[in-house]
C-alpha positions in Angstrom: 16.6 5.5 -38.1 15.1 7.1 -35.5 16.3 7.0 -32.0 12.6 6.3 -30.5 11.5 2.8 -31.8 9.7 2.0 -29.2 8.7 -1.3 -31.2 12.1 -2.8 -30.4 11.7 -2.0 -26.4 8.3 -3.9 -26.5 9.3 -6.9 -28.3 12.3 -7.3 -26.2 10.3 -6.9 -23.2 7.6 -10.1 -24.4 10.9 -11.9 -24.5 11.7 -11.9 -21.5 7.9 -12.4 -19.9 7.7 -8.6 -18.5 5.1 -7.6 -20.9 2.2 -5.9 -18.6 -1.2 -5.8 -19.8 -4.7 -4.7 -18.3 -7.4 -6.1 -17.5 -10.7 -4.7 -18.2 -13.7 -5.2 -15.3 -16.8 -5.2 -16.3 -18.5 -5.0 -12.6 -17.5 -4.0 -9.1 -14.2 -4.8 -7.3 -14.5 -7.3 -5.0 -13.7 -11.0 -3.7 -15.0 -11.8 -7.2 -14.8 -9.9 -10.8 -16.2 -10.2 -13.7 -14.0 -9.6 -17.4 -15.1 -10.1 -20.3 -18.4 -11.5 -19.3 -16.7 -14.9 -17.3 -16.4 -14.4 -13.3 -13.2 -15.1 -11.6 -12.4 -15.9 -8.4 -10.2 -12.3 -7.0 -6.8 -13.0 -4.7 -5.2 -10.1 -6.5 -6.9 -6.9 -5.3 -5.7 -4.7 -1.9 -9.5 -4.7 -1.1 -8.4 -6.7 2.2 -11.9 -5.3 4.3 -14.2 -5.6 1.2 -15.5 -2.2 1.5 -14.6 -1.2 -2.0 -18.2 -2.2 -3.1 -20.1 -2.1 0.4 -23.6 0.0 0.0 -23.0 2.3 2.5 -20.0 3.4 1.2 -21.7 3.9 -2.2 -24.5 5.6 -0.6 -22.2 8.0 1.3 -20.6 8.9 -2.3 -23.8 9.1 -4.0 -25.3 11.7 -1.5 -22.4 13.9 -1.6 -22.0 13.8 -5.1 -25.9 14.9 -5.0 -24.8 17.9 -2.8 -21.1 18.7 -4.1 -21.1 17.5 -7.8 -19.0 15.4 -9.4 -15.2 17.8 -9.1 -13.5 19.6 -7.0 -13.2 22.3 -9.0 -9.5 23.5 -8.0 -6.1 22.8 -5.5 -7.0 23.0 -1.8 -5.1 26.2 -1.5 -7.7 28.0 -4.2 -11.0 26.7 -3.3 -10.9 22.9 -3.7 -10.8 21.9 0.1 -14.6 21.6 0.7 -16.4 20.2 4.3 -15.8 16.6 3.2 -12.1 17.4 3.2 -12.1 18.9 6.6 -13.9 16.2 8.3 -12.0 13.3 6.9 -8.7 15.0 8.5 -10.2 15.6 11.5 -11.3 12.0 11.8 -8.0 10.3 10.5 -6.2 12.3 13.1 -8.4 10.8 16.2 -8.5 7.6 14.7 -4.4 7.4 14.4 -3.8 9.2 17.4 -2.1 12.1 16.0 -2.4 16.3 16.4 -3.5 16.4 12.6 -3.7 14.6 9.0 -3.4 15.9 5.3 -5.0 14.2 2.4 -3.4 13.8 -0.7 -4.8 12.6 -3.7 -2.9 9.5 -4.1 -0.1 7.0 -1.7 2.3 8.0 -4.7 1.9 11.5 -4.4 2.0 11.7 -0.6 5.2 9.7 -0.5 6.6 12.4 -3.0 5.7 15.2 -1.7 6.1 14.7 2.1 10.0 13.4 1.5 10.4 16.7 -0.9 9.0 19.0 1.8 10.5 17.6 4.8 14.5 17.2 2.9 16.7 19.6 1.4 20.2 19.5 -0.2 22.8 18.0 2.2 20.6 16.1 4.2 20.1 12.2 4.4 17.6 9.4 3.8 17.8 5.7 4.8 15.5 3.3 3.0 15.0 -0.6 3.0 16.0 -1.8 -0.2 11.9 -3.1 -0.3 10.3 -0.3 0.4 7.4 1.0 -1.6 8.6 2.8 -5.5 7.3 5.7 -4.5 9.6 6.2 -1.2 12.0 5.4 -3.3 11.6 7.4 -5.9 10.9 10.4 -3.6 14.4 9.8 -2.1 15.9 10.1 -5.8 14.2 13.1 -6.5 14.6 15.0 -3.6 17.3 17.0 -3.3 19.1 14.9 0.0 21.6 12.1 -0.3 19.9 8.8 -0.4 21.2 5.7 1.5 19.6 1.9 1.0 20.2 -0.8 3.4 19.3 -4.7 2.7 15.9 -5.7 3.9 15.3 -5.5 7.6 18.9 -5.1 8.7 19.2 -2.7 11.6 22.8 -3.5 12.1 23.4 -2.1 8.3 21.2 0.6 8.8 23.0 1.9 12.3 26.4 2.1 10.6 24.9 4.0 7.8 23.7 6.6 10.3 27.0 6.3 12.3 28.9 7.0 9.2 26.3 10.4 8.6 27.9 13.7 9.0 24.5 14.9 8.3 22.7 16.9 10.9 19.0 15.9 9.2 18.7 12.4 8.9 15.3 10.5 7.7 14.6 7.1 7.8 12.0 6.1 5.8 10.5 2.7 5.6 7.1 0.6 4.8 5.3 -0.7 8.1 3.8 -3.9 5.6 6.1 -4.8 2.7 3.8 -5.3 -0.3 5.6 -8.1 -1.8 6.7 -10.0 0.9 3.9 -9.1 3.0 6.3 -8.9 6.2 6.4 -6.4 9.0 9.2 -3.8 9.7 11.1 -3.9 13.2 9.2 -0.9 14.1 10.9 -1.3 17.5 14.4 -1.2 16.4 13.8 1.4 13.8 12.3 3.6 16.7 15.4 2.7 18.9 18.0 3.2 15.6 16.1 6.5 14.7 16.5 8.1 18.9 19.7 6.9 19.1 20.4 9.1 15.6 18.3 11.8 16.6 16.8 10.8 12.7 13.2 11.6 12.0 10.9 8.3 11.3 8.7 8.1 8.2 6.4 4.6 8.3 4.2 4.1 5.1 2.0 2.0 6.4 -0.8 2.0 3.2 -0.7 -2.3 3.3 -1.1 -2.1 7.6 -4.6 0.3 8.0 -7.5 -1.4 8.4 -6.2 -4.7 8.5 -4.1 -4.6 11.9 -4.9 -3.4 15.2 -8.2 -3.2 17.5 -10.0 -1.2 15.3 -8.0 -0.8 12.3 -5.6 1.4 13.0 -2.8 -0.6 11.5 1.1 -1.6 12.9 1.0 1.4 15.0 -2.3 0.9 16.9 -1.1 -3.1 17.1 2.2 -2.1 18.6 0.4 0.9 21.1 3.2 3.2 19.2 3.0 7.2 19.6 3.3 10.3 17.1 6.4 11.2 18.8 8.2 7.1 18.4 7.1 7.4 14.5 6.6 11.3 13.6 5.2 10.7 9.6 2.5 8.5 9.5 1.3 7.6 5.8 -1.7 5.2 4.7 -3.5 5.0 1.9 -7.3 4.8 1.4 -7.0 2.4 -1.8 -6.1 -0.6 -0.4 -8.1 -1.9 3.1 -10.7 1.6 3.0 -12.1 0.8 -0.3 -12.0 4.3 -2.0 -8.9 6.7 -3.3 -6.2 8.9 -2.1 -4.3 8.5 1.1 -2.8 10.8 3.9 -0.4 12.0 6.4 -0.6 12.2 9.9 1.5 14.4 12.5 2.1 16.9 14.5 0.5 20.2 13.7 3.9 21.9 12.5 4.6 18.6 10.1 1.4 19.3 8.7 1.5 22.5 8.2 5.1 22.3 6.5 3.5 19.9 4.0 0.7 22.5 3.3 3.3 25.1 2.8 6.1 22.9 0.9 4.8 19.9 -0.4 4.3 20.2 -4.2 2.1 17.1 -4.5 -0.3 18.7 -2.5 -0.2 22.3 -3.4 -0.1 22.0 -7.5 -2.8 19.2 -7.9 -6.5 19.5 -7.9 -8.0 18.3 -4.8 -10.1 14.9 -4.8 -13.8 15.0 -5.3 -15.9 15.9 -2.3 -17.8 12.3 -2.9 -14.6 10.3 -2.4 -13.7 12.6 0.8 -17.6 11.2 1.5 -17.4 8.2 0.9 -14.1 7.4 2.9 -15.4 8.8 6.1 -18.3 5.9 6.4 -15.7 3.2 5.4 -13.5 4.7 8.1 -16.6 3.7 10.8 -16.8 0.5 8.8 -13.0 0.0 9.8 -13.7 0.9 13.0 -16.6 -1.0 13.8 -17.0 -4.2 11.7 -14.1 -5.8 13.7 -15.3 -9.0 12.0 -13.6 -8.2 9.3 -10.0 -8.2 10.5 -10.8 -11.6 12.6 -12.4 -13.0 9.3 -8.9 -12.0 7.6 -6.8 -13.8 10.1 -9.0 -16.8 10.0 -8.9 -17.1 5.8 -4.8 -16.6 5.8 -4.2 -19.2 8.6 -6.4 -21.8 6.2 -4.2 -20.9 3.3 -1.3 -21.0 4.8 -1.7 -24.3 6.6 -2.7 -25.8 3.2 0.0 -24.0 1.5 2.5 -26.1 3.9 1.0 -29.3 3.5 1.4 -29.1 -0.1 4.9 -27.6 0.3 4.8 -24.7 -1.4 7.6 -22.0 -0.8 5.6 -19.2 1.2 7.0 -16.1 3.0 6.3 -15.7 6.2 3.5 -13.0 6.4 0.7 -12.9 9.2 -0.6 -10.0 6.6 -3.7 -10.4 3.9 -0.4 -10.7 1.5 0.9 -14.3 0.8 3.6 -14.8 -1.4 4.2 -18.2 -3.5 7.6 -18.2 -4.7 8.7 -20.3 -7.7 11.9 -18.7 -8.5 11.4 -17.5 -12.3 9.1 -15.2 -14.7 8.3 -18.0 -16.8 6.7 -20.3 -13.8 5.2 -16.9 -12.5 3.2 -16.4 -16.0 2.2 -20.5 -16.9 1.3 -20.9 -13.2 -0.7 -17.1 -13.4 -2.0 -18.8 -16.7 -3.0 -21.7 -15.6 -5.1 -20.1 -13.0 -7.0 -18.0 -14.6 -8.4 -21.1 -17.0 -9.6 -22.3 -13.6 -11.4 -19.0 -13.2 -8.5 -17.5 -10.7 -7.2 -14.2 -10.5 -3.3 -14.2 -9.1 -0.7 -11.7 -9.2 2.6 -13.0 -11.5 5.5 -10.8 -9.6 8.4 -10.8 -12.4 11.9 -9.5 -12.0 13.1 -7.0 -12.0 10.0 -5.6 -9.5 11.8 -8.7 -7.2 14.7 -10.2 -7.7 15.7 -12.9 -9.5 14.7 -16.4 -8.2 12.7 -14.6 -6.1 9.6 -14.2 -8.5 6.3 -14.8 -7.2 2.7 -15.5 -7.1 1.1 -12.5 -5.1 -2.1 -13.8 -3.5 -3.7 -11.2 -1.5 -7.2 -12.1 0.6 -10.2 -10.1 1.3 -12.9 -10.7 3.8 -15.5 -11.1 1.5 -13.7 -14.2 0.4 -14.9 -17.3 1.4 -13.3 -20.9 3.0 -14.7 -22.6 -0.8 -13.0 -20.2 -2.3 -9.5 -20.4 -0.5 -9.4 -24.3 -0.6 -10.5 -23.8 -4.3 -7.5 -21.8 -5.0 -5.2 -24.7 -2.6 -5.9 -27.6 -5.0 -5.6 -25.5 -8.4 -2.0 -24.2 -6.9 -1.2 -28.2 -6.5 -2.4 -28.9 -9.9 -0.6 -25.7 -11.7 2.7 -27.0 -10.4 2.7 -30.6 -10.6 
């Protein structure tokens, strides 16, 4: 018998409701989506500004496509970092505030490579137990000592760095939690990370676009500096529409990632077009503040609806609004039910949460409209009655 029957693996996993499957669109992301010819009402996608569809931003791909073709051709280092690439950088870095940015081609691979660069053998890294996989991950495949504390404890997370004999600490943690929605202590972990003399890594890919004056996420909301959090990463997938995120730094941070970062260095770079088409739905951050007040106004409906039909919700001020009913099987008939009523939710199984934690992941765009949120309100009352 062989020792890869992957049949077994699958079957087991349909027993216990963690079977994943795709959907297939047939249209454009957006507030609604169309699969399989039927239309459904959207609150699962990270498209929290709705740019991911809006014409300028398609028009601003389609004209450098026209100029740049299609691929990039190559790494950045070889002759894949076109004009496009350049300007983007040059405009995330004003817009965060910061000496310089790097894109990399995906949140996944920045988180990766920036922890692999900026680490070596006998150093430390302090995580919240939430944080995204992929700063976790890069923490177990770098080559320092990784140390987890329990969600948002700061008291945890000084002794850990109290008990460090390590002279290069980094503390690395999300700015927005994507399942609970919630904000880090950006304050204390500043304070904890001084007082330590650790370096401060906030991924803040669920935060840009949706908080601050004009987008600039947690650390334009709480006025905070380049030297308070040092590594600054966001993502261009979620709030911006397109693909691919970045870092943003000092000069020297950057330039150690160019240098040592082998998500950036062996990986072809991202099409000109997307570099493109990111830059106009960086103005569209910036300048359609509409959006974020249009975001604030759809979550305070839900959640006041949510409470008046007692529902277990987390509290989050962010686009991300978890309903927790406590096990996979109410996750995937209450997911289920839904999407008969034309919904699209997020079932959140264990072990991606823990147990009796499971959830329904509703996320909001500003493209969605008031119908559409009290729509989803009386369908959650009906699903769980």
């Amino acid at each position: 018998m062989s020792h890869w029957e992957f049949s077994r693996e699958l079957d087991a996993l349909k027993r216990q409701q963690l079977y994943r499957s795709r959907l297939t669109l047939s249209g454009p992301q957006g507030a609604q989506v169309q699969i399989e010819g039927e239309l459904y009402d959207n609150f699962s996608s990270n498209d929290y500004l709705g740019l991911a569809h809006h014409p300028e931003v398609i028009n601003a791909f389609q004209q450098a496509a026209q100029q740049y073709g299609v691929g990039s051709g190559s790494a950045h280092l070889i002759c894949g970092h076109s004009l496009e690439h350049q300007a983007l950088e040059e405009e995330l870095a004003a817009f965060t505030g910061r000496e310089r940015a790097l894109v990399i081609s995906t949140g996944y691979m920045a988180n990766l490579g920036a922890i692999s660069a900026l680490t070596r053998k006998g150093d430390e890294i302090f995580q919240d137990k939430l944080n995204h996989a992929s700063l976790i991950d890069g923490g177990r495949l770098s080559e320092a000592d990784l140390r987890r504390y329990s969600h948002g404890d700061m008291k945890r997370l000084a002794q850990l760095l109290e008990k460090s004999s390590s002279d290069r600490k980094l503390i690395a943690s999300d700015g927005v939690f994507s399942m609970d929605g919630d904000e880090a202590p950006l304050n204390d972990l500043i304070t904890v990370a001084k007082n330590s003399n650790a370096l401060l890594m906030i991924d803040d890919a669920h935060g840009i676009g949706v908080f601050g004056d004009k987008g600039g996420g947690l650390l334009e909301k709480y006025g905070l500096t380049q030297q308070q959090v040092p590594v600054l990463m966001a993502t261009f997938g979620k709030a911006l529409g397109t693909s691919g995120a970045f870092i943003a730094g000092s000069d020297e941070l950057i330039e150690m990632l160019i240098q040592k970062a082998r998500t950036y260095i062996f990986t072809t770079a991202m099409p000109p077009a997307i570099m493109a088409a990111t830059r106009q739905s960086l103005r569209r951050c910036q300048e359609d503040t509409w959006r974020r007040e249009k975001l604030v106004s759809l979550v305070s409906r839900f959640r006041h609806g949510a409470k008046q039909l007692g529902l277990h919700i987390l509290p989050s001020d962010s686009p991300i609004q978890p309903v927790i009913l406590g096990s996979n099987e109410a996750v995937m008939s209450a997911s289920n039910f839904l999407k008969k009523r034309s919904i699209l939710v997020g079932a959140i199984r264990h072990p991606t949460v823990k147990k009796s934690s499971e959830r329904l992941r509703i996320t909001f765009s500003a493209n969605h409209t008031e119908r559409q949120v009290d729509k989803l309100l009386s369908s959650l009352e009906a699903s769980l009655c």
